[in-house]
py3Dmol code that shows the C-alpha trace and the ligand (Angstrom):
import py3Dmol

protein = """\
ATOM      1  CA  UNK A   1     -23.923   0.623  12.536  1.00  0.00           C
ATOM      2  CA  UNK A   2     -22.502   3.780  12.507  1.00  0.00           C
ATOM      3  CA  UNK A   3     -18.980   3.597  10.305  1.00  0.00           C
ATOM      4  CA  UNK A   4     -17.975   7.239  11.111  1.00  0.00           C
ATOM      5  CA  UNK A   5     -16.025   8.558  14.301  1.00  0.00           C
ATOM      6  CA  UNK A   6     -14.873  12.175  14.095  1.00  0.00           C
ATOM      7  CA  UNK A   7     -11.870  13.227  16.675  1.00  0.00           C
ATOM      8  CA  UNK A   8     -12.538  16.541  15.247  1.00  0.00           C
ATOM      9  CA  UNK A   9     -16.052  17.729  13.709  1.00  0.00           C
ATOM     10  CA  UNK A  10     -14.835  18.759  10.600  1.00  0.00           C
ATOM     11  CA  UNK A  11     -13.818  15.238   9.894  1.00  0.00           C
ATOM     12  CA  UNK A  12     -17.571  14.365   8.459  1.00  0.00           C
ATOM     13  CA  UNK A  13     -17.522  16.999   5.983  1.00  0.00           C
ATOM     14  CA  UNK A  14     -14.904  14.506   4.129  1.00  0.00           C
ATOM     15  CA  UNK A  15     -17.965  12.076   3.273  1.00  0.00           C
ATOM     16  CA  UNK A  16     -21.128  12.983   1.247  1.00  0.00           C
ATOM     17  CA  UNK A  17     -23.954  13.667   3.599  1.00  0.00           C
ATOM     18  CA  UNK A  18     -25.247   9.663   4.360  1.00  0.00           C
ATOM     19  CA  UNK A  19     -22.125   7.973   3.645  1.00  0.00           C
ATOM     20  CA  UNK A  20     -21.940   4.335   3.838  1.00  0.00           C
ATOM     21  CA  UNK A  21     -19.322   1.659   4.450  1.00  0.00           C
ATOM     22  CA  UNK A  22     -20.230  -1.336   1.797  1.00  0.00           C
ATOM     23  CA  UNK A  23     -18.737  -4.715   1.353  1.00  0.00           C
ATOM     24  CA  UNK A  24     -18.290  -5.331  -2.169  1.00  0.00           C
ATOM     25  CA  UNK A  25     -16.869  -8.815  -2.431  1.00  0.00           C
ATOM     26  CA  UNK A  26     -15.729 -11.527  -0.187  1.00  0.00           C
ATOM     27  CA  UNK A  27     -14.296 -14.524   0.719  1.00  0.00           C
ATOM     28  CA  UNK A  28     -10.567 -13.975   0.892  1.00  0.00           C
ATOM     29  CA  UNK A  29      -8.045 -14.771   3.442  1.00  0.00           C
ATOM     30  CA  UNK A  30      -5.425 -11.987   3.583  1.00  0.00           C
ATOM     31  CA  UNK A  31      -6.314  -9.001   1.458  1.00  0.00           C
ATOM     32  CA  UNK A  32      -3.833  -6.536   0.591  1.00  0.00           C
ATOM     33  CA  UNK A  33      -2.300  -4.222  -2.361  1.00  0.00           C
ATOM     34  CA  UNK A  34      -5.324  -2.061  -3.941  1.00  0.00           C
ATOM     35  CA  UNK A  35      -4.665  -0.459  -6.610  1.00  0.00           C
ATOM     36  CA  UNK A  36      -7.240   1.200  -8.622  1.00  0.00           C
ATOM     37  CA  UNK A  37      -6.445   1.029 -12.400  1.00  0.00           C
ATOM     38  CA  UNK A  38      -8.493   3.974 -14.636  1.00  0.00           C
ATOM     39  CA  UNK A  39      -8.438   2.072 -18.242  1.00  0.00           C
ATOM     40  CA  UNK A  40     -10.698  -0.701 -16.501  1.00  0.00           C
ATOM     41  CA  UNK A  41     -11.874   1.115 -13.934  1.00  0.00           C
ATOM     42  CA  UNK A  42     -11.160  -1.703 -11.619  1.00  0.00           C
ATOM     43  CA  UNK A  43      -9.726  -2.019  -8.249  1.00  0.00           C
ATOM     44  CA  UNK A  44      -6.540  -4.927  -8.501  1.00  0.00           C
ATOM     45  CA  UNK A  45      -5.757  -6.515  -5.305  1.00  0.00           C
ATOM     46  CA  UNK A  46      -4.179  -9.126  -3.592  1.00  0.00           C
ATOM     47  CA  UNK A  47      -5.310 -12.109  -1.588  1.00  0.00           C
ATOM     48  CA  UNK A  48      -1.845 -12.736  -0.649  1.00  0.00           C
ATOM     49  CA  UNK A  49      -2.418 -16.233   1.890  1.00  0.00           C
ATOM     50  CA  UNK A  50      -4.193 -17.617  -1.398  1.00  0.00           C
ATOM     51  CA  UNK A  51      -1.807 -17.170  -3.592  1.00  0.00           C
ATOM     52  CA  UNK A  52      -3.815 -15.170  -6.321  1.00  0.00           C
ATOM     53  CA  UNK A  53      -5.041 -11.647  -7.061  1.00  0.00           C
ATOM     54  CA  UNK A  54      -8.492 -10.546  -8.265  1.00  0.00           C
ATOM     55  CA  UNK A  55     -10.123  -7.125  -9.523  1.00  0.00           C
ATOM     56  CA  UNK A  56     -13.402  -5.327  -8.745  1.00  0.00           C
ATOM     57  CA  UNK A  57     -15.422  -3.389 -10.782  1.00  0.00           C
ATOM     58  CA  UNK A  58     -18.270  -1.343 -11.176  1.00  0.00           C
ATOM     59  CA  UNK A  59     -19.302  -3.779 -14.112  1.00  0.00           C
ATOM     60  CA  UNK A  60     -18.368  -6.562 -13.698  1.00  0.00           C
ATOM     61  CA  UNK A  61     -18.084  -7.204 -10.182  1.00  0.00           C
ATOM     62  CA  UNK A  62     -15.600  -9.751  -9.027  1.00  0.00           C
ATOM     63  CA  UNK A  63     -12.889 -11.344 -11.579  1.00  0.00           C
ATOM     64  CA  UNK A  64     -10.301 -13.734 -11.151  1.00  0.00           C
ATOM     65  CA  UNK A  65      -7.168 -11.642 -11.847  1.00  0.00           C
ATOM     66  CA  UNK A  66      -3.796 -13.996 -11.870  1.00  0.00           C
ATOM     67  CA  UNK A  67      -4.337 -17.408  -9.981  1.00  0.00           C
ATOM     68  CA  UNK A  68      -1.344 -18.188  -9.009  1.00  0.00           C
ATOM     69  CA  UNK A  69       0.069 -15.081  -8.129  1.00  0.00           C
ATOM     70  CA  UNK A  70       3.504 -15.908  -6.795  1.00  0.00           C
ATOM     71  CA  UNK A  71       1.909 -14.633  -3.814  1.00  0.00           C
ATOM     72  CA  UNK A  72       2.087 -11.011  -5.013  1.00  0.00           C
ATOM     73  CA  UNK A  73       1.407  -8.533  -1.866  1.00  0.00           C
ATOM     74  CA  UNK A  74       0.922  -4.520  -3.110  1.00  0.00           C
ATOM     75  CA  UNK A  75       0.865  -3.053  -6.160  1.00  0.00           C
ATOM     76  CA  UNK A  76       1.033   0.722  -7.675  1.00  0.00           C
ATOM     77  CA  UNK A  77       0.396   2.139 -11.299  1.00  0.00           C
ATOM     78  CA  UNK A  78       4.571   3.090 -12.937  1.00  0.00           C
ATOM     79  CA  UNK A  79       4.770   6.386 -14.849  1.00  0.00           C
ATOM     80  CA  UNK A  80       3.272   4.598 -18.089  1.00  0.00           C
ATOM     81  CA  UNK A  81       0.701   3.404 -16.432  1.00  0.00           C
ATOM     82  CA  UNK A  82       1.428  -0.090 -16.246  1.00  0.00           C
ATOM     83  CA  UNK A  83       1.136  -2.366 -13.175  1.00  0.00           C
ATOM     84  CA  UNK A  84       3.816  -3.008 -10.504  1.00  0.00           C
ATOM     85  CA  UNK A  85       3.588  -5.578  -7.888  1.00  0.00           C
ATOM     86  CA  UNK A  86       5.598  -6.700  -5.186  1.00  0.00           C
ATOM     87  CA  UNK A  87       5.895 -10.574  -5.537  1.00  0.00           C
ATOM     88  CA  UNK A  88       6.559 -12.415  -2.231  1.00  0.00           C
ATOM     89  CA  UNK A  89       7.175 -15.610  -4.178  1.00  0.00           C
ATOM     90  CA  UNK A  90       9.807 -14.243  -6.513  1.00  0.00           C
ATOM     91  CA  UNK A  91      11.351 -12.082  -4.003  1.00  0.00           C
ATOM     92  CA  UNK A  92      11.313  -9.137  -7.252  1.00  0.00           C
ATOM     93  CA  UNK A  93       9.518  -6.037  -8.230  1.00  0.00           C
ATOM     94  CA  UNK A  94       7.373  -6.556 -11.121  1.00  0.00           C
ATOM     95  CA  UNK A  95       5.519  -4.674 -14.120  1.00  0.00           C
ATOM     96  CA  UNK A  96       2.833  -6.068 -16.328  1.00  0.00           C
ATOM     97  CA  UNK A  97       3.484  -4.698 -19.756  1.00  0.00           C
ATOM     98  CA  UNK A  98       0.909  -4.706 -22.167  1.00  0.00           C
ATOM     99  CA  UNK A  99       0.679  -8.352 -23.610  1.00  0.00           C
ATOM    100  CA  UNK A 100      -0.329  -9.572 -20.067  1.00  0.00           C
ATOM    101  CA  UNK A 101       3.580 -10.764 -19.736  1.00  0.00           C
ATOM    102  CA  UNK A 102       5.170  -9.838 -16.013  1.00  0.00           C
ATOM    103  CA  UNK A 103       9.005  -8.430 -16.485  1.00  0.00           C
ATOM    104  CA  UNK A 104      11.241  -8.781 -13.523  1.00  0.00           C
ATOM    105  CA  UNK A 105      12.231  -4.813 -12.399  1.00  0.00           C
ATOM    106  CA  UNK A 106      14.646  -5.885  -9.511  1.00  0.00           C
ATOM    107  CA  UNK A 107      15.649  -9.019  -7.601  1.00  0.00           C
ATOM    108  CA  UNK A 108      19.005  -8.668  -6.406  1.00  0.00           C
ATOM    109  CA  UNK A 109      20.866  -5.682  -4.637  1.00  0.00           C
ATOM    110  CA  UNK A 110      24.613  -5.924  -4.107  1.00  0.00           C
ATOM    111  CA  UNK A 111      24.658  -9.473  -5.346  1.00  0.00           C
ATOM    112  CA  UNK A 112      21.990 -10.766  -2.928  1.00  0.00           C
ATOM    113  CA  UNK A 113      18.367 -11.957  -3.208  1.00  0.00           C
ATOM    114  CA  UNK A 114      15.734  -8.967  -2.088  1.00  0.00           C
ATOM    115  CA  UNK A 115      13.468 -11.077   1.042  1.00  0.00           C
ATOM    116  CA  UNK A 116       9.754 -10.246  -0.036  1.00  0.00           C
ATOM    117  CA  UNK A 117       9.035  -6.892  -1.132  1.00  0.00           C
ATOM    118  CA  UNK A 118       5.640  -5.969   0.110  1.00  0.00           C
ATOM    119  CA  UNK A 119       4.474  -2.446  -0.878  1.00  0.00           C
ATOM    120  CA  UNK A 120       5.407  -0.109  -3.379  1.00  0.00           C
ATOM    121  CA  UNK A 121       4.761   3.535  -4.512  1.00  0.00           C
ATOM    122  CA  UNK A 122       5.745   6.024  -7.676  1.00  0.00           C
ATOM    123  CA  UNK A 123       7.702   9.577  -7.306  1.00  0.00           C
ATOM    124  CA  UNK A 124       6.689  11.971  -9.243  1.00  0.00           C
ATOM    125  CA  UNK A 125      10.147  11.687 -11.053  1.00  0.00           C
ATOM    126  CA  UNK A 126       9.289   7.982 -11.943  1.00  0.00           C
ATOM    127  CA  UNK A 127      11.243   6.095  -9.673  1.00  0.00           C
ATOM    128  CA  UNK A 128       9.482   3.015  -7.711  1.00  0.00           C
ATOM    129  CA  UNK A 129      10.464   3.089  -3.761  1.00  0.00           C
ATOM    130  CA  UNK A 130       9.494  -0.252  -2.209  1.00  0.00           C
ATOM    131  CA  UNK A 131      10.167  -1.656   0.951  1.00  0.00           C
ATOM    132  CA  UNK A 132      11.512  -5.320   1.546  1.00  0.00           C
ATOM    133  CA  UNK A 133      10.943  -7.138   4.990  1.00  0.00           C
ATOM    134  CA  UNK A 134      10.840 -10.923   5.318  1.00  0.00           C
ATOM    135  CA  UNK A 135       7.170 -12.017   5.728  1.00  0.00           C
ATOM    136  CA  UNK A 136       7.087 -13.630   2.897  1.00  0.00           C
ATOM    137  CA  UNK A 137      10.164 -15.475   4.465  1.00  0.00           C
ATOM    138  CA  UNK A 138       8.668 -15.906   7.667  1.00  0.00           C
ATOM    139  CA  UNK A 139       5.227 -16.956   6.762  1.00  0.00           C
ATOM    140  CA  UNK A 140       4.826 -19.754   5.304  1.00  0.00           C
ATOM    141  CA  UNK A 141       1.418 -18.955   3.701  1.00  0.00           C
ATOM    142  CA  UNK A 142       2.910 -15.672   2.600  1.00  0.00           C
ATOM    143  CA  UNK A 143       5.758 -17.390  -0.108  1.00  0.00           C
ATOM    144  CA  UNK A 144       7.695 -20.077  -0.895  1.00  0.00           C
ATOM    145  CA  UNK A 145       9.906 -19.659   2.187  1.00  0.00           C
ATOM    146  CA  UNK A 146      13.657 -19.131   1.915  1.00  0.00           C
ATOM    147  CA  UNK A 147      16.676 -17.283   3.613  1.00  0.00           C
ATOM    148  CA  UNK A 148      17.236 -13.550   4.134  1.00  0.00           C
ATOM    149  CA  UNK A 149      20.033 -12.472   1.936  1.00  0.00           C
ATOM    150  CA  UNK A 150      19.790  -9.388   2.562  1.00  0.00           C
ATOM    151  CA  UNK A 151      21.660  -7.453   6.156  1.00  0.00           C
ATOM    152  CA  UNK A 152      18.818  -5.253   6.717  1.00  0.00           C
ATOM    153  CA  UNK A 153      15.390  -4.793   5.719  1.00  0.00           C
ATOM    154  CA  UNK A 154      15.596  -1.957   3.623  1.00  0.00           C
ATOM    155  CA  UNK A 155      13.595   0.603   1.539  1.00  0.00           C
ATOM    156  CA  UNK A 156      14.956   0.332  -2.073  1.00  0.00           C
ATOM    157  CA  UNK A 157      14.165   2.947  -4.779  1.00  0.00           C
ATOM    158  CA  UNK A 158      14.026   1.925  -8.211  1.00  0.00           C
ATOM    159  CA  UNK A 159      14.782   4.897 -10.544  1.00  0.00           C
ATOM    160  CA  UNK A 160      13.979   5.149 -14.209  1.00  0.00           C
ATOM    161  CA  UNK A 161      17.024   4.179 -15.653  1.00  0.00           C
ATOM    162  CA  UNK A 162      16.940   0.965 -13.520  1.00  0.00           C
ATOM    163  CA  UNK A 163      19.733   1.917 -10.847  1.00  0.00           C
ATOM    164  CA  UNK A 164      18.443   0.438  -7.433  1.00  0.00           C
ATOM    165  CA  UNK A 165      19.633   1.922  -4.842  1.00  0.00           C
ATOM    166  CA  UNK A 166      18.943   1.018  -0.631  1.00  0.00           C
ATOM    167  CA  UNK A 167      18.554   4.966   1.022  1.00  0.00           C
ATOM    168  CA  UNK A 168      16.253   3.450   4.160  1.00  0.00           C
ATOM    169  CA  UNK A 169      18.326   1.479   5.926  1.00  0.00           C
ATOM    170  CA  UNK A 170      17.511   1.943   9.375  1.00  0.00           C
ATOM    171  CA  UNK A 171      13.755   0.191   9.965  1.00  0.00           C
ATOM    172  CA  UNK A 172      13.288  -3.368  11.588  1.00  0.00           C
ATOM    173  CA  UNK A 173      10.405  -4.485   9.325  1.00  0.00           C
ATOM    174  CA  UNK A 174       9.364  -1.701   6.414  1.00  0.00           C
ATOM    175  CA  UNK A 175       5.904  -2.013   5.351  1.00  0.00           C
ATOM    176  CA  UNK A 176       3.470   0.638   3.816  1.00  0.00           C
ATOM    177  CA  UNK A 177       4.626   3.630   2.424  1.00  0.00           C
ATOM    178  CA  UNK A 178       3.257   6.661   0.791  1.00  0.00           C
ATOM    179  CA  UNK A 179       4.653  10.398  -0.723  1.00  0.00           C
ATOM    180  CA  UNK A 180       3.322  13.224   0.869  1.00  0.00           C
ATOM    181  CA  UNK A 181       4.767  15.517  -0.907  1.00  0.00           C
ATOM    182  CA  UNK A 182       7.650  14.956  -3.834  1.00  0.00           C
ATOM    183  CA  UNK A 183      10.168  15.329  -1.038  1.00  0.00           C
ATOM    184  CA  UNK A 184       8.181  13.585   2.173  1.00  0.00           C
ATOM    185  CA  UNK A 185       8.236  10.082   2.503  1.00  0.00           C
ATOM    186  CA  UNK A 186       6.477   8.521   4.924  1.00  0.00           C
ATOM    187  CA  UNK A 187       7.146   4.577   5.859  1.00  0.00           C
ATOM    188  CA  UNK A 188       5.053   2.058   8.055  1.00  0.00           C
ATOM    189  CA  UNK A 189       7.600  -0.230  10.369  1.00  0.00           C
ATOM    190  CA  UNK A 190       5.462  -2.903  11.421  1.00  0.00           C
ATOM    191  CA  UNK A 191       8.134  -5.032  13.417  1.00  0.00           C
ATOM    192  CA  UNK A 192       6.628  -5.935  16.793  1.00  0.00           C
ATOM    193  CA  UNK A 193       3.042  -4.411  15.337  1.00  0.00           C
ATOM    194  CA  UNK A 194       4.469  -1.088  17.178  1.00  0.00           C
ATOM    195  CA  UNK A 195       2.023   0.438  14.554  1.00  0.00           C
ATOM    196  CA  UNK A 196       4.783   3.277  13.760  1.00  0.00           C
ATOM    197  CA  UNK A 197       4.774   5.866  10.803  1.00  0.00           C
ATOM    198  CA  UNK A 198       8.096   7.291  10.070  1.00  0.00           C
ATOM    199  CA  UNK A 199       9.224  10.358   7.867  1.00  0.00           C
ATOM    200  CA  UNK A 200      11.695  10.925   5.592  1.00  0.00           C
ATOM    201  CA  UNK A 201      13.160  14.243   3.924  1.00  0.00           C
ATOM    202  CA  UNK A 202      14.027  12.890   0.225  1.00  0.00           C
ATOM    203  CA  UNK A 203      16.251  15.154  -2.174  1.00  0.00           C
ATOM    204  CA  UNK A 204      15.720  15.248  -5.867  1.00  0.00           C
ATOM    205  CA  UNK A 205      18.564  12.565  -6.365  1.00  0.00           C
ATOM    206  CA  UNK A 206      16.726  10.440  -4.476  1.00  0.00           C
ATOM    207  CA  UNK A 207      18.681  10.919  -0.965  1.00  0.00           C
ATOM    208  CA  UNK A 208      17.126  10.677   2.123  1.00  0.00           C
ATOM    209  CA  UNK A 209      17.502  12.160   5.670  1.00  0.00           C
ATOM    210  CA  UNK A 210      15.418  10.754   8.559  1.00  0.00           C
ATOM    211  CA  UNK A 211      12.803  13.254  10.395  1.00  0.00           C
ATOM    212  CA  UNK A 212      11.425  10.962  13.033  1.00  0.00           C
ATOM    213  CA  UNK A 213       9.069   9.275  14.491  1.00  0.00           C
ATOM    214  CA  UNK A 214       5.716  10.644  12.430  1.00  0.00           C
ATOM    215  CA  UNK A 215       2.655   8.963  14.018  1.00  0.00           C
ATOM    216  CA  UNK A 216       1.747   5.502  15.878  1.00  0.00           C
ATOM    217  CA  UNK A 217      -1.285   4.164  15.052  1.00  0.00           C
ATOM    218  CA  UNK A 218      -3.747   1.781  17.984  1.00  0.00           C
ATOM    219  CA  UNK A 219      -4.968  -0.241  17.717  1.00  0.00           C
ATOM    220  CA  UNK A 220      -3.678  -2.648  14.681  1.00  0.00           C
ATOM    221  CA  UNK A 221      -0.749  -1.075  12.689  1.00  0.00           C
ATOM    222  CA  UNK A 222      -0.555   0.943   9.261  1.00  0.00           C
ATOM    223  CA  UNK A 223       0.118  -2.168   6.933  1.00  0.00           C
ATOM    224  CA  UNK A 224      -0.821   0.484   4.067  1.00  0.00           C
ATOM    225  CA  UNK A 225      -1.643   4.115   3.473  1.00  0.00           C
ATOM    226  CA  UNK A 226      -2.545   6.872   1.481  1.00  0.00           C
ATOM    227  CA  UNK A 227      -2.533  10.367   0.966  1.00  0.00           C
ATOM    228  CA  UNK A 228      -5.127  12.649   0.150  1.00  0.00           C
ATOM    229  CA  UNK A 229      -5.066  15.749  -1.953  1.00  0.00           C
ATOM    230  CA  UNK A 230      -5.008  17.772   0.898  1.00  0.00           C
ATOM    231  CA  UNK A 231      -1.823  15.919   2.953  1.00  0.00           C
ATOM    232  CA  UNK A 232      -4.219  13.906   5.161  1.00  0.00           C
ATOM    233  CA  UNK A 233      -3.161  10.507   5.773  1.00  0.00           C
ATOM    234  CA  UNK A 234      -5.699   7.448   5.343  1.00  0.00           C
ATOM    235  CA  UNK A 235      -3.647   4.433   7.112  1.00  0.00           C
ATOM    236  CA  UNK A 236      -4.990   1.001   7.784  1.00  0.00           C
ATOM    237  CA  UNK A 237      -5.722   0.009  11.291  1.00  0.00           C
ATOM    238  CA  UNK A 238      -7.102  -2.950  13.645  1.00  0.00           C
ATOM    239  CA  UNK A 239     -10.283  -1.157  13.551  1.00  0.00           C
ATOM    240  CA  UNK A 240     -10.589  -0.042  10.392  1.00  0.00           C
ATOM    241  CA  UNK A 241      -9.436   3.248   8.405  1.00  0.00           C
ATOM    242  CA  UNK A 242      -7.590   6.404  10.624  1.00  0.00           C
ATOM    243  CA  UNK A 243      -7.563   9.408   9.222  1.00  0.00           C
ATOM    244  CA  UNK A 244      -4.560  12.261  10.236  1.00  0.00           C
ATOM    245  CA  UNK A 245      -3.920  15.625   9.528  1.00  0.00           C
ATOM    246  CA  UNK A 246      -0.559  16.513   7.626  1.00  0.00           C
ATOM    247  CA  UNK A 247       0.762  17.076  11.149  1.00  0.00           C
ATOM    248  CA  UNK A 248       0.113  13.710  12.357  1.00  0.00           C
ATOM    249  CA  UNK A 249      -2.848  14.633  14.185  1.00  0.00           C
ATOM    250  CA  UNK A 250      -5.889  12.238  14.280  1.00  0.00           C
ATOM    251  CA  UNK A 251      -9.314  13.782  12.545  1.00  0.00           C
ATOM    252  CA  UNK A 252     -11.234  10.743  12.609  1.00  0.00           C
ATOM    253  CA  UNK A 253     -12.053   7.183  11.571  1.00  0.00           C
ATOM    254  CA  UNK A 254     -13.813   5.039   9.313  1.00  0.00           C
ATOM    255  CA  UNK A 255     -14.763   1.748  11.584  1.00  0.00           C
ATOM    256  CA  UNK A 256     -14.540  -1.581   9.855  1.00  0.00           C
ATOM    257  CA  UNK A 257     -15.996  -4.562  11.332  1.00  0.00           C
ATOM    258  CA  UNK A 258     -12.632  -6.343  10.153  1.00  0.00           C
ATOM    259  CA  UNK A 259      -8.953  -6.093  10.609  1.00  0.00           C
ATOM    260  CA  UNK A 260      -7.902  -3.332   7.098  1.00  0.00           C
ATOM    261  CA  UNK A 261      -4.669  -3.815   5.641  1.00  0.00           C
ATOM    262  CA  UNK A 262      -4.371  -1.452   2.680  1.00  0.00           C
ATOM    263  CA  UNK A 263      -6.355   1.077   0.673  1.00  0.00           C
ATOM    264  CA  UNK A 264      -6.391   3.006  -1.957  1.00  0.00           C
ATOM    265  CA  UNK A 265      -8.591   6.115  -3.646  1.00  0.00           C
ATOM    266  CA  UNK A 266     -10.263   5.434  -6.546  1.00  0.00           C
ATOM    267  CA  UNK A 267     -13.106   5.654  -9.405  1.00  0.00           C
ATOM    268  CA  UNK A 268     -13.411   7.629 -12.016  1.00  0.00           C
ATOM    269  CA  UNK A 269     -12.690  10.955 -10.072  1.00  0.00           C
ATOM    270  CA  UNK A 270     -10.196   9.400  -7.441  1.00  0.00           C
ATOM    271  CA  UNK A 271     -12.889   9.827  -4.142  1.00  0.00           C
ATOM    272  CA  UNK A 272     -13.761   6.599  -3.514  1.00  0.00           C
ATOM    273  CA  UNK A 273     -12.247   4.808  -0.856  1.00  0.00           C
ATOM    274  CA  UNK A 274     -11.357   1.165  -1.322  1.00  0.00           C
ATOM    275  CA  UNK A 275     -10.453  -0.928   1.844  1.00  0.00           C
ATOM    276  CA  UNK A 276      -8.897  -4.548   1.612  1.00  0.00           C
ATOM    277  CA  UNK A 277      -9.545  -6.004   4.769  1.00  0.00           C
ATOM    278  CA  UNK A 278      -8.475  -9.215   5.967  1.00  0.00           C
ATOM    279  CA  UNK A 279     -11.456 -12.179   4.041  1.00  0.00           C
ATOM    280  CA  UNK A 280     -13.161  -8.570   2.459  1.00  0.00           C
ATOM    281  CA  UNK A 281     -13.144  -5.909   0.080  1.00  0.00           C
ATOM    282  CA  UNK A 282     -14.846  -2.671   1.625  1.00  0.00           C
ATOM    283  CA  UNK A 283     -15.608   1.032  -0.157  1.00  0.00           C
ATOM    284  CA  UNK A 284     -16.776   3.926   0.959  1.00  0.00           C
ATOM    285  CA  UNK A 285     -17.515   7.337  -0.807  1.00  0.00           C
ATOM    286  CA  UNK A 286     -15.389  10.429   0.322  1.00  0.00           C
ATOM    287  CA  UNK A 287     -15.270  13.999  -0.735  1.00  0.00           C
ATOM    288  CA  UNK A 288     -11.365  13.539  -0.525  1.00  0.00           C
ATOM    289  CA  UNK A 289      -9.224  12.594  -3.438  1.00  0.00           C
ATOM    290  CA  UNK A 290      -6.240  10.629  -3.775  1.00  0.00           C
ATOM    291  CA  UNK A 291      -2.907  12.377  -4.073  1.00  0.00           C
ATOM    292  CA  UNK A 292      -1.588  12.849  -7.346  1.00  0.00           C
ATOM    293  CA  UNK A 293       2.303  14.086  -7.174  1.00  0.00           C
TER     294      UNK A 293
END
"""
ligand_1 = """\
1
MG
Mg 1.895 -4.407 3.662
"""
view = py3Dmol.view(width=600, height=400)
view.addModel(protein, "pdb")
view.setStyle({"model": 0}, {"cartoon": {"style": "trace"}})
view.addModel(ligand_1, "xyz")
view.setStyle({"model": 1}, {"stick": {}})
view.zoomTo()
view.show()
């Protein structure tokens, strides 16, 4: 099978000459929330519908990771390097410090429960920015059910001193979301699977002005994203990974015989793609690396 479609040529010259697309483990029913970790040089990730999360590495293959997981969903490195997840089932950000014990970073704004945060990212200034839509709510395989609390679905940031603050307040359901640059933010709204990409103009105290409409990605929506050293854009899709220019412009695709929902760079020198994709983990090599701000 061929795994590469270029919209423009120069799109193959972002993989090493044979590239492949290779399933590394399976056997899950909703993958989600990569996150590649460099002191194991692992990829951690959720299998959010069964209620645990695993890790794959180079050495060791596949690992149980946390079983149960409180239904976590995605998951970034903080400034320390510690683990953050988004916990469906305890409606809270959460860090992993170094004992293995998980430390509740936020669960209430204004006096109300968060819904289900879902994916998270770091600024370069150390603040976490999250978004917080209700599938977890709505789902019943997602969480533990309960009310919204909440009257919007917002995108919280997190800063270092532990102020949360709400500056997206205008998308239906919030999903992925990614920095393009320390003052571009771009978010995934999922609601209605109307596959939009949004963008954001952020100011140093963590302010935000809304740009637009970004991109809309067919078919399948942009669950999760990255960004590349370069600005491109790696989103999730129904048909596997899309690639766009800093401009929004489509350069190619990786094809994936199954639904992606999340990815992240990894490996030792951040150019390995990894793909988490619906009962499958996926990688593929690049000559891209992952964004660091
Ligand atoms: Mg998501």
């Amino acid at each position: 099978m061929i795994h590469l479609t270029a919209t423009r040529p120069d799109f193959l010259d972002l993989f090493p000459k044979g590239a492949t697309l290779t399933r590394l483990a399976e056997g899950f029913t909703w993958a989600e929330g990569p996150v590649y970790h460099p002191q194991r040089d692992a990829v951690i990730f959720s299998d959010v519908r069964q209620n645990r999360t695993w890790r794959w590495s180079r050495a060791d293959g596949l690992q149980e990771e946390i079983n149960p997981s409180h239904h976590q969903n995605g998951h970034t490195l903080d400034a320390g390097g510690r683990l953050v997840a988004c916990s469906h089932g305890q409606r809270a950000l959460v860090r992993q410090e170094e004992n293995g014990a998980w430390t509740i970073l936020a669960e209430t704004f204004e006096g109300r429960r968060l819904s289900s945060p879902n994916d998270v990212t770091l600024h370069p200034d150390g603040s976490l920015w999250f978004t917080d839509p209700t599938y977890g709510l709505d789902q019943p395989e997602e969480g533990y059910g309960g009310e919204r609390e909440q009257p919007g679905n917002h995108v919280y940031r997190l800063a270092p001193d532990g102020t949360l603050t709400a500056p997206i307040r205008d998308r239906l359901m919030p999903n992925g979301l990614a920095f393009a640059a320390p003052g571009v933010l771009l978010v995934a709204d999922t609601h209605d699977d109307e596959g939009h990409i949004y963008r954001y103009r952020v100011s140093v105290d963590g302010t935000v002005t809304p740009e637009g409409l970004w991109a809309t990605i067919r078919p399948g929506v942009p669950d999760g994203f990255g960004v590349d050293d370069s600005g491109r854009v790696w989103t999730s899709a129904g048909d596997g990974v899309h690639v766009l220019s800093q401009g929004g412009e489509e350069l190619g695709r990786v094809l994936v015989p199954e639904t992606v929902s999340n990815l992240c760079f990894g490996g030792p020198d951040g150019t390995e793609l990894f793909m988490t994709a619906s009962s499958s983990l996926y990688h593929i090599p690049t000559r891209a690396r992952g964004l660091r701000l």
